[in-house]
Structure formats: structure tokens, C-alpha cells
C-alpha positions in Angstrom: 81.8 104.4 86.2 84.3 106.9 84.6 85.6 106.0 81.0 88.7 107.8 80.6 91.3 107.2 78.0 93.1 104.2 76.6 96.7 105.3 78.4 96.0 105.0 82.3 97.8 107.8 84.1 100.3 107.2 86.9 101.1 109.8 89.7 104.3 108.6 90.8 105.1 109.8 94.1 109.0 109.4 94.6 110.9 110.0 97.7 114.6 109.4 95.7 115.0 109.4 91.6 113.2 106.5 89.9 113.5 107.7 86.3 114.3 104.3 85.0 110.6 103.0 86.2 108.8 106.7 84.9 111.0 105.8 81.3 109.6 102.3 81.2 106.3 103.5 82.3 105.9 105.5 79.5 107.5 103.5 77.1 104.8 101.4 78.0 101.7 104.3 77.3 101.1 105.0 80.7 101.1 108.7 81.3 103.3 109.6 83.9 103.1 112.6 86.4 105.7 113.0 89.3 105.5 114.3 92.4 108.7 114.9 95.2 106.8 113.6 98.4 103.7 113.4 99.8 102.6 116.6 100.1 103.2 117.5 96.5 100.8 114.6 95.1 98.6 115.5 97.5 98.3 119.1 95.4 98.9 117.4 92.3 96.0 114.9 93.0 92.9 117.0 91.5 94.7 118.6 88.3 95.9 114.7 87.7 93.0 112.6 88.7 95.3 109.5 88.3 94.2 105.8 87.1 97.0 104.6 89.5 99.1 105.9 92.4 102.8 104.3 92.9 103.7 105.8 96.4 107.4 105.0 95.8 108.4 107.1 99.6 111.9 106.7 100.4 112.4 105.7 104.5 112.6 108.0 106.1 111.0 111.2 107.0 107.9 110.9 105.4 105.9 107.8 106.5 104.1 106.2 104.0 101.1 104.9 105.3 100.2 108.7 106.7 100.4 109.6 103.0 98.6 106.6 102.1 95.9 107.5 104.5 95.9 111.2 103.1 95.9 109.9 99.7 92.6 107.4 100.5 90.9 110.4 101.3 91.2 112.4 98.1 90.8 109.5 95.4 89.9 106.3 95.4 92.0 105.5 92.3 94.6 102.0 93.2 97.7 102.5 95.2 100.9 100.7 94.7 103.0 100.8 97.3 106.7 100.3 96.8 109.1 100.2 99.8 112.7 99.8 101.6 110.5 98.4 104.6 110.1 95.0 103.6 108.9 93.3 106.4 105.7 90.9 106.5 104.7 93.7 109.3 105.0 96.8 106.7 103.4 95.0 104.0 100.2 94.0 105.9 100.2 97.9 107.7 100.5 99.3 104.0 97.4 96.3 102.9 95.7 97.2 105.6 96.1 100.7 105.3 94.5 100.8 102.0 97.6 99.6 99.5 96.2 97.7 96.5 99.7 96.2 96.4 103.0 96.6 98.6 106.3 96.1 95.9 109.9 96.0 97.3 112.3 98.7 96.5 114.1 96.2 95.0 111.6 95.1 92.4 112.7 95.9 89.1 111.0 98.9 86.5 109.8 95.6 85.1 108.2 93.8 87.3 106.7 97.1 89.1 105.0 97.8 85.6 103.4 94.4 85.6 102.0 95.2 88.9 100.6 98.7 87.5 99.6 96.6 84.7 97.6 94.2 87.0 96.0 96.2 89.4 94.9 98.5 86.3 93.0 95.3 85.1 91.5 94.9 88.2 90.5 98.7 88.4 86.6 100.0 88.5 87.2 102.7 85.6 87.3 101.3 82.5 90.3 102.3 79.5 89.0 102.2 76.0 90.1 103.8 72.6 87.4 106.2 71.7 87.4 104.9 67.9 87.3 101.3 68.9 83.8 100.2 69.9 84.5 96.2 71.7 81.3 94.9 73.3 82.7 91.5 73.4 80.4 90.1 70.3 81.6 93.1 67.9 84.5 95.1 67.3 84.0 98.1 65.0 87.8 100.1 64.7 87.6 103.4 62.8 90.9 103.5 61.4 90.3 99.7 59.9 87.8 98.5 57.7 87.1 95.2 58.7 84.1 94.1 61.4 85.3 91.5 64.0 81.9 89.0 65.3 83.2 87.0 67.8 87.1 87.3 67.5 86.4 86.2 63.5 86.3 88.8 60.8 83.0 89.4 59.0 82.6 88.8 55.3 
């Protein structure tokens, strides 16, 4: 199981500007890399090695689930989906097709950063701060001096 660091990075693969979602994003510590469509995440996929993919295609010319499917095969970090094809049938093909989740276009920077959010917590790798030790019983933090035993500090 990889540890990598506390701020999960997010290749965003955009098909049409979505600077308001890569601002909030990083506002909210996530790392963000870009890429134009999916050929270009497909080269930026080993210098990146992201926490989270948001395949945010445009409709269009480049079909999503064959980039999803090309994606699947280089990583096997989450995929969020977001799309103009709403349909019950699009959503299930993108599920199906290996999506973690399937977000409208019309979802908000908001809400698609509590779906990164999400599916990050449900993620194999594991984030931690490498001067915070949390086993669950104790929590040692470098930069305080305080021990926490079970949520309580010690005396």
C-alpha cells in the first residue's frame, strides 16, 4: 500500500476550461495537474501518478469511456467522471466502464470536490502528514508538544 503525501493530487483532464473547480481544488490542498484531453493525461499519467483522476471530457470528439478504458490500464488510482451525457445509460456505461463516480457537468466546483473528497476516503493509498504519527490510540505531532491517548490529551 503506497503512503504518499497528506495533499492527494488530482489530474484533471478537461475537454473545455474548468478553472473555477482547479481554484477550489487547490484552495482545498489538493494538488492539481491539468491535462487538454485524453491523450495528454495519458502522457502526463507516469510523471503525475495521481491520487484521483476527474475525466471532465467535453461531448464530443473524444469519447470518454475510451479514455476511461485507456486510463484503467495505466493506473488504478479513482476516476471521477464528470459529464454533458447525463443519462441513466451514460452513467451506468461510465460505472461500468470503470468510473468510481459519474458527476453532471452541471454539478457545481462544490459539490464535485466533495465527491473527490469522498472517493479519496474510500481510496486504497493512504494520506498522512509525515510529522504526525495517528495509530488510532496515539497521536504524536512534531510541531506540538502535547500527546493525544484516545482523542484525550496526556498529562
Amino acid at each position: 500500500m503506497a503512503v504518499v503525501s497528506d495533499h492527494p493530487s488530482v489530474l484533471v483532464v478537461e475537454g473545455e476550461d474548468c478553472a473555477d473547480l482547479e481554484q477550489r481544488l487547490s484552495h482545498f490542498g489538493y494538488r492539481v495537474f491539468t491535462a487538454a484531453d485524453g491523450d495528454a493525461a495519458l502522457l502526463a499519467l507516469p510523471d503525475v501518478d495521481p491520487d484521483l483522476v476527474l475525466l471532465a471530457l467535453a461531448g464530443g470528439g473524444d469519447d470518454g469511456c475510451e479514455t476511461l478504458a485507456r486510463i484503467r490500464s495505466r493506473t488504478d488510482a479513482p476516476v471521477i467522471m464528470v459529464s454533458s451525457h447525463d443519462s441513466e445509460a451514460e452513467r451506468v456505461r461510465g460505472l461500468l466502464g470503470g468510473a468510481d463516480d459519474f458527476l453532471s457537468k452541471t454539478a457545481s466546483p462544490t459539490e464535485v470536490t466533495a465527491h473527490v473528497a469522498a472517493v479519496l476516503r474510500r481510496s486504497p493509498r493512504r494520506y498522512v502528514d509525515p510529522d504526525v504519527f495517528d495509530d488510532g490510540t496515539l497521536r504524536v505531532d512534531r510541531g506540538n508538544p502535547d500527546v493525544v491517548v484516545r482523542g484525550s490529551p496526556s498529562a
